[in-house]
N, C-alpha and C positions, 0 to 999 in steps of 0.2 A: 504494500500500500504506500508506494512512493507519492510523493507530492501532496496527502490529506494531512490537512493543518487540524489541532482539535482544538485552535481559540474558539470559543463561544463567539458566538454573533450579540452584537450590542446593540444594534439599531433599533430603537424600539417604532412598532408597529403600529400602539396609537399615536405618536407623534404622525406617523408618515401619515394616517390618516386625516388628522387636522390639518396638514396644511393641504391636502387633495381638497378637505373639505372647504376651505380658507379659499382654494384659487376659484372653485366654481360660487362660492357668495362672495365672493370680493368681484368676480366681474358683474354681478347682480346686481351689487351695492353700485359699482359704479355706472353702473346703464340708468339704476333709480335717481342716481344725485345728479346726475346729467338731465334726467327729467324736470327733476325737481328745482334744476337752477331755470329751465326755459320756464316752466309755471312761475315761480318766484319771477322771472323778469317780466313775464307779460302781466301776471295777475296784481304785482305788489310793485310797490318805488321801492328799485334796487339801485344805487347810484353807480353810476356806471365803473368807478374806480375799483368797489369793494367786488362789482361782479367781476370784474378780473383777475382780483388778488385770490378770492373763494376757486375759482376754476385755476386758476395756477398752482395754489395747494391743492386739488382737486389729483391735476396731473402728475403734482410731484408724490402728491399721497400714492397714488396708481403704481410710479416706476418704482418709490420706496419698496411697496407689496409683491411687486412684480421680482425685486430680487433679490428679498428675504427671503420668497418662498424658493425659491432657482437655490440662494445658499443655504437654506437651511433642509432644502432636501437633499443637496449635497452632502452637506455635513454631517446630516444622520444614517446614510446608508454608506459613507464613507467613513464612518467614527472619528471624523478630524474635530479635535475639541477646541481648534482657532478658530473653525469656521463654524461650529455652533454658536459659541462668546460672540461672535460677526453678527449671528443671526439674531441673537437674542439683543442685542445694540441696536439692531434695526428694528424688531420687535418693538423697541421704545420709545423709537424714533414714532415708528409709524404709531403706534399706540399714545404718544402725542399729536399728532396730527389728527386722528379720528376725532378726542377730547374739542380738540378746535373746532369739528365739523358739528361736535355733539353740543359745546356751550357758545362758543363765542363768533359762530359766522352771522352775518347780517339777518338774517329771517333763521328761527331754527322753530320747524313745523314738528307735529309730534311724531311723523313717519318719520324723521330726521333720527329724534330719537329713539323709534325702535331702531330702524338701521344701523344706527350706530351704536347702540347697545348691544344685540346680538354679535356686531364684529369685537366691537372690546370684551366681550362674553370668550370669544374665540381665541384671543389673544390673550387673554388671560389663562386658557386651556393649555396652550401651546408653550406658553410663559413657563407653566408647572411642567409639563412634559421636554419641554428643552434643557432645563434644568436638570434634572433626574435623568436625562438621556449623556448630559454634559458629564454630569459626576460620574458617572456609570464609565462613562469615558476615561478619565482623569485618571480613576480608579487603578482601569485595568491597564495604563501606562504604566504604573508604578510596580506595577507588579512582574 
């Protein structure tokens, strides 16, 4: 039996799951809040500066998600415990950025807030599971 390694596998399995689940309601989230900014500008005075800035963190919110989930599904099926710490920094980034969408954008409607409670619901998930996925990591370095 040349070549069989007997390290255990580390990659935990609901991590991988939450961020599958993370990419299909994050593009949800962002086709809703795209909605929700042309409602807000045709139905309500949105001054046209803040609706810029709202859609610019909007996009930037986007590419932040777009690749934490790229590293940190990397990171957990490859056990790199730099690029989990990566993912989990971007984790708080973005989990900043949602906060902004949830309290302090120009009009915050109550769909705004489920929206955005369920993704910081998910983030929060992922938060716990990155961690325990990290240590698990660390762990088996040292050894």
């Amino acid at each position: 039996m040349r070549g069989y390694s007997s390290k255990p596998v580390l990659s935990s399995l609901p991590l991988q799951i939450f961020y599958e689940l993370n990419s299909y309601y994050f593009g949800l989230f962002f086709v809703a809040e795209i909605l929700l900014f042309v409602y807000k500008a045709e139905m309500l005075y949105y001054p046209s500066q803040t609706l810029g800035i709202d859609l610019g963190l909007l996009f930037v919110l986007t590419f932040l998600e777009m690749l934490r989930l790229f590293v940190g599904c990397k990171g957990n099926l490859t056990e790199r415990t730099l690029t989990s710490l990566f993912s989990v920094f971007l984790l708080a980034v973005s989990a900043a950025l949602v906060v902004y969408f949830l309290l302090w954008q120009t009009f915050v409607l109550r769909i705004d807030l489920v929206l955005c409670g369920i993704l910081l619901f998910l983030h929060l998930l992922q938060f716990v599971f990155s961690l325990i996925a990290t240590i698990s990591f660390i762990s088996s370095s040292e050894v």
